[in-house]
C-alpha positions as CSV (number, residue, x, y, z in Angstrom):
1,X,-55.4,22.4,-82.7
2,X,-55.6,20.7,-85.7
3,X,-52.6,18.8,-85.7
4,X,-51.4,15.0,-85.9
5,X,-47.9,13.8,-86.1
6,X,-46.4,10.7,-84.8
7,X,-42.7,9.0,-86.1
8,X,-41.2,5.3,-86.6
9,X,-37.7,4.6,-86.6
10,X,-36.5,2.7,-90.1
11,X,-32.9,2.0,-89.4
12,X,-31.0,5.0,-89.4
13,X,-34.0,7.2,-90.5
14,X,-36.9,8.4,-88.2
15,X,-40.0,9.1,-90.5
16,X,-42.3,11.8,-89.1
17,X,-45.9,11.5,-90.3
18,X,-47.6,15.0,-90.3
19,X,-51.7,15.3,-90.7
20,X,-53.7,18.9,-90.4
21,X,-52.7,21.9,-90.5
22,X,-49.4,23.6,-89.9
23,X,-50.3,27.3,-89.2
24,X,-48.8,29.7,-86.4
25,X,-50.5,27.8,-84.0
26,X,-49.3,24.6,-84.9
27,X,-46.1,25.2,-86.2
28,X,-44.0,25.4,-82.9
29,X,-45.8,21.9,-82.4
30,X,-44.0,20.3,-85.0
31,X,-41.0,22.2,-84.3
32,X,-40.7,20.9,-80.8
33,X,-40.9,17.4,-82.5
34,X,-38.4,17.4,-84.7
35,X,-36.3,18.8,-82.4
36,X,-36.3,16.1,-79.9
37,X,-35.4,14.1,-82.8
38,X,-32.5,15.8,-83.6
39,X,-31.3,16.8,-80.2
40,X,-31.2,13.0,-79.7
41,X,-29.0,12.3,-82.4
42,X,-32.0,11.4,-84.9
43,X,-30.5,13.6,-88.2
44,X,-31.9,11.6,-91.1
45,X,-35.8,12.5,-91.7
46,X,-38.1,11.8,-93.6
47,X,-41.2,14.2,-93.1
48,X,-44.2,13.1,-94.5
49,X,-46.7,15.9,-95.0
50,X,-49.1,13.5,-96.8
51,X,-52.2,14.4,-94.7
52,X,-51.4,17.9,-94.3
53,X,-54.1,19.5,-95.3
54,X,-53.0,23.5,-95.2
55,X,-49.5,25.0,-94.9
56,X,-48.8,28.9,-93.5
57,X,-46.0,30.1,-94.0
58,X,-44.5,29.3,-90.5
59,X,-44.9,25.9,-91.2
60,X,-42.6,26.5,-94.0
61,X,-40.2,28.2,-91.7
62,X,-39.8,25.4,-89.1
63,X,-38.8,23.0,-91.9
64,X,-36.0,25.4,-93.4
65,X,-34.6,25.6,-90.0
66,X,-34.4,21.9,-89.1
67,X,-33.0,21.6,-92.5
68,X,-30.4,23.6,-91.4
69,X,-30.0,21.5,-88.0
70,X,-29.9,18.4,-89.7
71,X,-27.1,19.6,-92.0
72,X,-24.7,20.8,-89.7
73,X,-24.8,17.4,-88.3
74,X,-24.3,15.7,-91.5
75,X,-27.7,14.6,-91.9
76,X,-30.8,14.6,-94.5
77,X,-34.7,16.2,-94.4
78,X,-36.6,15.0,-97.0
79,X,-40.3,15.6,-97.6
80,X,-43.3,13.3,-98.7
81,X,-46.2,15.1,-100.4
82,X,-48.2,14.1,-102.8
83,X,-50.9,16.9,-102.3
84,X,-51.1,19.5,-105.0
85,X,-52.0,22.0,-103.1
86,X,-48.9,21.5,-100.6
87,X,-46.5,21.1,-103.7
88,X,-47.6,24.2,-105.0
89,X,-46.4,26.2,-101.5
90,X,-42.9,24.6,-101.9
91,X,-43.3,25.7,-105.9
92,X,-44.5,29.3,-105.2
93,X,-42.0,29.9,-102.8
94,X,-38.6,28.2,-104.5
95,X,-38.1,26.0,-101.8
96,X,-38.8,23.2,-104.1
97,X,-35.0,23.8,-105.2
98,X,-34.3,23.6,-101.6
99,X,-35.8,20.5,-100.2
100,X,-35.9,16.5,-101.6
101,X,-39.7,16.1,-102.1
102,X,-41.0,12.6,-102.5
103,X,-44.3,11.0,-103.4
104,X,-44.3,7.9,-101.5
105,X,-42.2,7.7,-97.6
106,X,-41.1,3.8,-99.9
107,X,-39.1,6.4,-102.3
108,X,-37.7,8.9,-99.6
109,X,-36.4,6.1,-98.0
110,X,-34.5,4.4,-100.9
111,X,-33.3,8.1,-101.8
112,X,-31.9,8.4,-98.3
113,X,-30.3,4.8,-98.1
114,X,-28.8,5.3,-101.4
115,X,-26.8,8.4,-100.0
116,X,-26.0,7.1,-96.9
């Protein structure tokens, strides 16, 4: 399993740093994580997909759905990637419309304060 991800609270934001790959493996993986997250009241995210090297479609999947958590609670997903190749998964498939996509975790967090 090709996966990293550990998180750091900043304030009211929990910023979860992803490395690898998020495949069908994987995916429920990150999933699980964000979910104990949320589950303990953590709704304002900032994912950073930075060293995430490949993206499946499930992987795609689990991040619509926590969106989806997060909102119902009032609160925010944002993304970080700076990777071409990720940006161009979130292009192909529209959900660039969908999500907040950052380059740096500095400018997803300024984003989020400035909303909250």
């Amino acid at each position: 399993m090709d996966l990293s991800i550990s998180s750091e609270a900043r304030g009211e934001t929990t910023v979860v740093h992803v490395g690898g790959e998020i495949d069908v493996y994987t995916a429920p993986v990150l999933r699980e994580h964000l979910d104990e997250h949320i589950s303990a009241g953590r709704v304002h995210l900032v994912v950073d997909l930075s060293g995430v090297t490949f993206m499946a479609s499930t992987g795609l999947g689990v991040l619509v759905g926590r969106l989806k958590l997060v909102r119902a609670a009032n609160g925010t997903l944002c993304l970080v990637c700076s990777s071409d190749r990720t940006l161009s998964v979130f292009s192909i498939t529209g959900l660039d419309k969908v999500f907040q996509i950052f380059p740096s975790v500095d400018s997803a967090l300024a984003a989020t304060a400035a909303t909250a």
